[in-house]
SERO-818334 format. One line per field, with one value per residue (C-alpha): residue number from 1; x, y negated, z negated. Coordinates in nm, 2 decimals, always signed. Example, Ala and Ser with C-alpha at 12.3 -4.5 7.8 and 13.67 -1.06 7.14 Angstrom:
nr <- (1 2)
X <- (+1.23 +1.37)
Y <- (+0.45 +0.11)
Z <- (-0.78 -0.71)
//
This chain:
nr <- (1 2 3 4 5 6 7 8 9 10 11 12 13 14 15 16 17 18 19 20 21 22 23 24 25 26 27 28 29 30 31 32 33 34 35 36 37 38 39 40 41 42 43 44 45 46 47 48 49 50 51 52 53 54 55 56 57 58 59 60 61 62 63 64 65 66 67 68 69 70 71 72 73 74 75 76 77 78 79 80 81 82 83 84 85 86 87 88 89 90 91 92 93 94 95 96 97 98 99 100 101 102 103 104 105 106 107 108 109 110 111 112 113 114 115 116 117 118 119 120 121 122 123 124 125 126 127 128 129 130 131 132 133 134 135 136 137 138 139 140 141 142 143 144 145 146 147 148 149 150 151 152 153 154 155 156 157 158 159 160 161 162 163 164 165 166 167 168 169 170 171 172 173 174 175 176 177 178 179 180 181 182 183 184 185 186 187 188 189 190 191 192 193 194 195 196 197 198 199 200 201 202 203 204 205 206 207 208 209 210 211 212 213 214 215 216 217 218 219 220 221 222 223 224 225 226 227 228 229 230 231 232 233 234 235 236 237 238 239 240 241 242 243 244 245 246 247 248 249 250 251 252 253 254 255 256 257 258 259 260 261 262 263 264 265 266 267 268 269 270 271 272 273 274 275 276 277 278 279 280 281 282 283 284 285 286 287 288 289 290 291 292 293 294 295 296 297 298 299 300 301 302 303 304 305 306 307 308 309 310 311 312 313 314 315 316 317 318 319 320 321 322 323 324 325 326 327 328 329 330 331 332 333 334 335 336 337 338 339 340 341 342 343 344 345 346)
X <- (+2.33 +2.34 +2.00 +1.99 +1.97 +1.61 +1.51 +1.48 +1.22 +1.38 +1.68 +1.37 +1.19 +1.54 +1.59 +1.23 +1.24 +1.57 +1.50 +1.20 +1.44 +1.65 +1.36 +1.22 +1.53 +1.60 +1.31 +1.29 +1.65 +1.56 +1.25 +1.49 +1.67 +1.32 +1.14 +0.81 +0.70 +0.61 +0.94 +1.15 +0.92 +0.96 +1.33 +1.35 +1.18 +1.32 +1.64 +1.65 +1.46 +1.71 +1.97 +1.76 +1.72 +2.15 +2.15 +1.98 +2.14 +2.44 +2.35 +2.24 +2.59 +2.78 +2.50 +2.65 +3.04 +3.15 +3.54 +3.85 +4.17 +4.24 +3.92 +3.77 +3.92 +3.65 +3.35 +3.52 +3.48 +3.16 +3.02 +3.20 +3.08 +2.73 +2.71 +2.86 +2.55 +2.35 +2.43 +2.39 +2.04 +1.92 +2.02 +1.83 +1.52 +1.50 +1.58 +1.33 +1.04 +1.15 +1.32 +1.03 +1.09 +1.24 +1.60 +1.57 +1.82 +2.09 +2.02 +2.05 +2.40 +2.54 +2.45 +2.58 +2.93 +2.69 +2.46 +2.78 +2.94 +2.66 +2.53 +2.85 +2.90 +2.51 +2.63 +2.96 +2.80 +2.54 +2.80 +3.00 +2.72 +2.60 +2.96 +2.95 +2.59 +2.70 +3.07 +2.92 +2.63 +2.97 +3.16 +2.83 +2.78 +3.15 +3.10 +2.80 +2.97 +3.28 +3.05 +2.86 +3.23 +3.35 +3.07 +3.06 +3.43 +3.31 +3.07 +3.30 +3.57 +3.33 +3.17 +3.49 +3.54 +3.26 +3.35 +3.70 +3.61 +3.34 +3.57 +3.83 +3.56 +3.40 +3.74 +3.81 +3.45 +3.49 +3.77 +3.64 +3.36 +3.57 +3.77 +3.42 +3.26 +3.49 +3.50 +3.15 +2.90 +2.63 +2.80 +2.97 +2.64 +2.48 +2.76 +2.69 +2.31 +2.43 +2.69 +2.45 +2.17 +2.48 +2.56 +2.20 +2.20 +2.47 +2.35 +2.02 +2.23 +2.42 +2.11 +2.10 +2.39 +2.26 +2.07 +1.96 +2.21 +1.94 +1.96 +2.34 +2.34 +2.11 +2.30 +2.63 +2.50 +2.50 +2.84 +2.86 +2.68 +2.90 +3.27 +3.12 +3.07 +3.46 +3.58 +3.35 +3.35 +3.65 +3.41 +3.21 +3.01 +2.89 +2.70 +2.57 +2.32 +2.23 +1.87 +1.89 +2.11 +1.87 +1.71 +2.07 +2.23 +2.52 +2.65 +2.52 +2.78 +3.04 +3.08 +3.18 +3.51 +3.58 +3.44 +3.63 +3.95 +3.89 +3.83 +4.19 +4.34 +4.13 +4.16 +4.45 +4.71 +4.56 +4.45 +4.19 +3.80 +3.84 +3.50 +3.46 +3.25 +3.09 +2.90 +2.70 +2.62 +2.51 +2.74 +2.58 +2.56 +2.80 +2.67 +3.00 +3.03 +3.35 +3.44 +3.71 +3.89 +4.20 +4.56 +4.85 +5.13 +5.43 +5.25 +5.05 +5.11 +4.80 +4.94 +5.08 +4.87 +4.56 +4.47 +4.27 +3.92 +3.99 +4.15 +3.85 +3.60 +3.83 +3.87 +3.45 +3.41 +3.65 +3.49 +3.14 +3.24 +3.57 +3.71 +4.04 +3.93 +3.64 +3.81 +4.06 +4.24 +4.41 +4.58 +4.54 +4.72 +4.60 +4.24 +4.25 +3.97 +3.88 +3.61 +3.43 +3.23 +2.94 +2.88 +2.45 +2.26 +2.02)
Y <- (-6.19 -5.81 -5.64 -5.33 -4.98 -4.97 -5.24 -4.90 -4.72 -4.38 -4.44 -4.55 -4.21 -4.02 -4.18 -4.17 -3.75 -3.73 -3.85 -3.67 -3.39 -3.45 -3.52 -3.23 -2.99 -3.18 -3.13 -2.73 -2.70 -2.82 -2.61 -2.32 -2.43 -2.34 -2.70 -2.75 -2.88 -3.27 -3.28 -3.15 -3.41 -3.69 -3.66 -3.64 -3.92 -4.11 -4.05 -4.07 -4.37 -4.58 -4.42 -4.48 -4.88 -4.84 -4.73 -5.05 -5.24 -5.13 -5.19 -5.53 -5.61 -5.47 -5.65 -6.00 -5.90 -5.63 -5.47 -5.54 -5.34 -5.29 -5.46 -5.11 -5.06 -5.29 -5.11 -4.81 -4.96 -5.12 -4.74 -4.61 -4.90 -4.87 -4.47 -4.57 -4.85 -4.56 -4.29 -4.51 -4.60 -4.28 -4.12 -4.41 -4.40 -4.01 -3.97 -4.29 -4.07 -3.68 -3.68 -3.51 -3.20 -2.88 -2.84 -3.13 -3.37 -3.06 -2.98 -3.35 -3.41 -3.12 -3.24 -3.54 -3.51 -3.27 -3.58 -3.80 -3.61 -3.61 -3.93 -4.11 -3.86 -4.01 -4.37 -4.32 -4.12 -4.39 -4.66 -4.52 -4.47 -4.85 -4.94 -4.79 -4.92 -5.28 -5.22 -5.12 -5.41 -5.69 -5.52 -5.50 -5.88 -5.97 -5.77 -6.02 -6.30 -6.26 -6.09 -6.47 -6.64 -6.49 -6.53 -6.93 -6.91 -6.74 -7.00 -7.26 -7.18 -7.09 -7.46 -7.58 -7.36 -7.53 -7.84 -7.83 -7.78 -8.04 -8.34 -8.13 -8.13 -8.50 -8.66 -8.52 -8.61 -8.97 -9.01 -8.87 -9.14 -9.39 -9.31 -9.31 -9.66 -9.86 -9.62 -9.43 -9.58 -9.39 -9.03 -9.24 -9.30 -8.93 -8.78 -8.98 -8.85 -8.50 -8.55 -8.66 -8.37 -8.16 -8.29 -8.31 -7.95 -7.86 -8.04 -7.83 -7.53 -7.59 -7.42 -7.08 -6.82 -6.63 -6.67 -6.48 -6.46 -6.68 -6.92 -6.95 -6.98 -7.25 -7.46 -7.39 -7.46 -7.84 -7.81 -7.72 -8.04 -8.20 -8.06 -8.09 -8.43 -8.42 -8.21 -8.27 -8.02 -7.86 -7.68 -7.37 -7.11 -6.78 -6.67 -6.24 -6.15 -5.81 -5.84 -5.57 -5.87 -6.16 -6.10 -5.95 -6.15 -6.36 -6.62 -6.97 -7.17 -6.90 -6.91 -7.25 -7.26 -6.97 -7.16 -7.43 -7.20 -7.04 -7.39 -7.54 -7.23 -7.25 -7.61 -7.76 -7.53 -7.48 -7.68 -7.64 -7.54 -7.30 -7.04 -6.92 -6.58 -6.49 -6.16 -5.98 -5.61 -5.38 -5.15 -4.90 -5.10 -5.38 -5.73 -5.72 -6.09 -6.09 -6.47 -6.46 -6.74 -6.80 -6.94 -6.97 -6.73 -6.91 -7.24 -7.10 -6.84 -6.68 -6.39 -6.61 -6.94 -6.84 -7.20 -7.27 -7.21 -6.81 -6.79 -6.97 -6.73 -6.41 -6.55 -6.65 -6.28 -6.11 -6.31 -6.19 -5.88 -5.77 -5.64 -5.81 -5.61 -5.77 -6.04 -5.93 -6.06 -5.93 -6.07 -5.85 -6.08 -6.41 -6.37 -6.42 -6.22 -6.28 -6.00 -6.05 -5.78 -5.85 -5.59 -5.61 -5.55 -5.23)
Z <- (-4.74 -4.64 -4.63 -4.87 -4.77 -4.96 -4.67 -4.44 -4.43 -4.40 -4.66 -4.91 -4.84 -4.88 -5.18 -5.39 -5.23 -5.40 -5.73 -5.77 -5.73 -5.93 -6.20 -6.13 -6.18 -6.50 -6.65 -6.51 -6.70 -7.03 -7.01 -6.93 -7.29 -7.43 -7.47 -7.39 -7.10 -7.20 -7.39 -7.10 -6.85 -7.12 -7.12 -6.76 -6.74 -6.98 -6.89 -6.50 -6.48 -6.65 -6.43 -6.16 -6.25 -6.31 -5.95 -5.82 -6.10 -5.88 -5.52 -5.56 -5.74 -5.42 -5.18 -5.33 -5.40 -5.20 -5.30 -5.11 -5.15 -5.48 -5.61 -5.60 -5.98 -6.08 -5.90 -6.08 -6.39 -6.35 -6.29 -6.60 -6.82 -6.68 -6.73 -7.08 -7.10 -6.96 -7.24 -7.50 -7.44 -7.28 -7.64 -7.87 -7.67 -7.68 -8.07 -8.08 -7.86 -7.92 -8.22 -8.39 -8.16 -8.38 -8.23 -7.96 -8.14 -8.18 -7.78 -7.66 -7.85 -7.73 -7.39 -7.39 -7.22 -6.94 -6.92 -6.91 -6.60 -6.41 -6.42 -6.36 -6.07 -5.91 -5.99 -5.81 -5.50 -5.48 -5.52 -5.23 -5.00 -5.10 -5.02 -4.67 -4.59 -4.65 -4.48 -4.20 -4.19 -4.22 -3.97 -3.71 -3.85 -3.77 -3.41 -3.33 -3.40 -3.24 -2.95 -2.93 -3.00 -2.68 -2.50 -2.59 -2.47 -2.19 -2.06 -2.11 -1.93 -1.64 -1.66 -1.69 -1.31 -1.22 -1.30 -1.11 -0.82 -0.77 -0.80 -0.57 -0.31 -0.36 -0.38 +0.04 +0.11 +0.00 +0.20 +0.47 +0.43 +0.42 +0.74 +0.90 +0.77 +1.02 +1.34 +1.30 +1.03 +1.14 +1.06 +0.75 +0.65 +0.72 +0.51 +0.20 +0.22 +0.29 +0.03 -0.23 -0.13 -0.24 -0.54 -0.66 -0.55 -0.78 -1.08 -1.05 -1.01 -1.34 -1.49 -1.35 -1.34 -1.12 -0.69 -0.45 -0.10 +0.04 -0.20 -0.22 +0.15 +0.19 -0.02 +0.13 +0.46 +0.28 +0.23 +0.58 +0.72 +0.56 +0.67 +1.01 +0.95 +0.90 +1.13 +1.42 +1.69 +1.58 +1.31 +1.40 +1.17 +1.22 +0.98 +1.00 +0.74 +0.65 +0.56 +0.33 +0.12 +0.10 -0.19 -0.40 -0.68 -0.71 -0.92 -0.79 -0.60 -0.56 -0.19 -0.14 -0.25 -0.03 +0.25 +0.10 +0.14 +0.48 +0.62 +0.50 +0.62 +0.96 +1.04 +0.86 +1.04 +1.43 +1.63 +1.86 +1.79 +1.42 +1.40 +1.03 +1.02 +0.73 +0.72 +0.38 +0.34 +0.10 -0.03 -0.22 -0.58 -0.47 -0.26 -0.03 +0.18 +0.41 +0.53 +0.83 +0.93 +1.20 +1.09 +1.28 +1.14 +1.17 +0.98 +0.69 +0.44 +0.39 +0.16 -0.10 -0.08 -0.14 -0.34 -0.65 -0.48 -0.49 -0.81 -0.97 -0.78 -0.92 -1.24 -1.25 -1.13 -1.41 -1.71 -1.55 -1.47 -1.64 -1.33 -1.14 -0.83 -0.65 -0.47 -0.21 +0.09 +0.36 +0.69 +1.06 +1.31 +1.35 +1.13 +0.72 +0.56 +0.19 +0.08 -0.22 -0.38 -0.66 -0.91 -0.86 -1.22 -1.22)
//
């Protein structure tokens, strides 16, 4: 149920300061037409009250049942038939309370097609306004809802990101396990703690859309234990922090699949010890992280392959962001970089 215009405070003001005006240049006209005083204020009064309560009569008819298309034909007729309502009694209680007035009951039916006109012109400029105040209310209403509908969408389809990539990741780190229970319990049995410091880390995560740098790195440095676990010695990290960045915002556990990414990349396609180099700076409103890995040209296709993990960090970013241009990649030789920039809120 819309709110009425008379809920405001101003439009209430407007309104009482324009009916007294109106009352007021009623009752100085019929005094012009030589009345006296009281009479022209009683009929006034009389009259604009009633046309004043036809007014209200009117927006709280359009506050329930507002017209569509060609149902504005019957708010048309609902202002004719009340105006007709209107004249009717206006004209009975004034020969009821001024009749006794010489030349008053000649005056007021000569004046009744003037009375007429102008009150059916108040009830339709009041019914259009009403009409517009409650249009507008429905359509801000409808923006709000649709506003939350895509926002629910929203934060579904990036928990459903979420989501995607956890099994992606547990399914090679089980496997990975199980090659390492018969040849190396020990590390077999290290990776399932780290794995499960991980996942607990995640679930907490679920929470918050947003961490600090700091934050983000100290849980990806878990999924780091853990690939080295893996990979062994073939695995190295640099990590380059611009202090400045520590504290900056991003969405929590965005970095991992591009780790995720630069490592099958990296690894899966050389041979030999792989570095990753990752490096954050600030540029000017924009957290900028850059994560580098090697891949050998003539095995990998860096340009077109750049797997799910990036497209679910660019898709995460657009819905956030609704931009298609803060994840980019480029190849220079042997080195992939994948630079990811994040919008920081002011």
């Amino acid at each position: 149920m819309a709110n009425s215009p008379l809920s405001v405070i101003k439009f209430r003001i407007i309104f009482i300061t324009c009916w007294l005006v109106i009352m007021a240049d009623h009752a100085m006209l019929l005094h012009f037409f030589d009345l006296p005083w009281d009479v022209a204020i009683y009929d006034a009064l009389i009259s604009n009250i009633l046309l004043l309560l036809s007014c209200m009569l009117v927006m709280t008819v359009l506050r329930y049942y507002l017209p569509r298309g060609q149902q504005y034909i019957n708010v048309f007729a609902l202002c004719l038939l009340l105006t007709i309502v209107w004249l009717i009694l206006s004209k009975w209680l004034l020969k009821l309370f001024l009749g006794y007035q010489d030349g008053y009951t000649e005056l007021l039916r000569n004046s009744l097609s003037i009375r007429f006109s102008m009150a059916f012109l108040l009830l339709g400029f009041i019914t259009m306004v009403s009409i517009l105040w409650y249009s507008q209310l429905e359509q801000k209403e409808q923006d709000e809802r649709k506003k939350d509908a895509e926002k629910l969408a929203r934060d579904a389809e990036l928990f459903k990101l979420r989501q995607q990539l956890q099994p992606h990741f547990l399914f090679n780190s089980l496997n990975s396990i199980n090659a390492l229970i018969g040849s190396r319990p020990a590390e077999a049995r290290k990776m399932v703690q780290q794995l499960s410091d991980f996942l607990r880390g995640t679930i907490k995560k679920e929470e918050t859309q947003w961490v600090t740098l700091q934050e983000e790195l100290q849980y990806l440095q878990l999924y780091l234990d853990i690939e080295k676990v893996r990979f062994g010695n073939r695995l190295a990290t640099e990590i380059e922090i611009d202090e400045a960045t520590t504290q900056l915002k991003l969405p929590a556990l965005l970095l991992q699949p591009i780790v995720e990414n630069a490592i099958k990349f990296g690894l899966y396609d050389t041979i030999g010890e792989t570095v990753i180099k990752i490096y954050a700076t600030k540029d000017e409103n924009n957290l900028e992280i850059k994560v580098l890995n090697p891949f050998d040209p003539e095995t990998s296709s860096p340009k077109q392959g750049t797997g799910f993990g990036l497209k679910s960090v660019q898709r995460r970013l657009y819905l956030l962001f609704a931009r298609n241009d803060l994840v980019t990649t480029e190849a220079k030789e042997n080195i992939f970089i994948t630079i990811v920039r994040i919008p920081q809120k002011i």
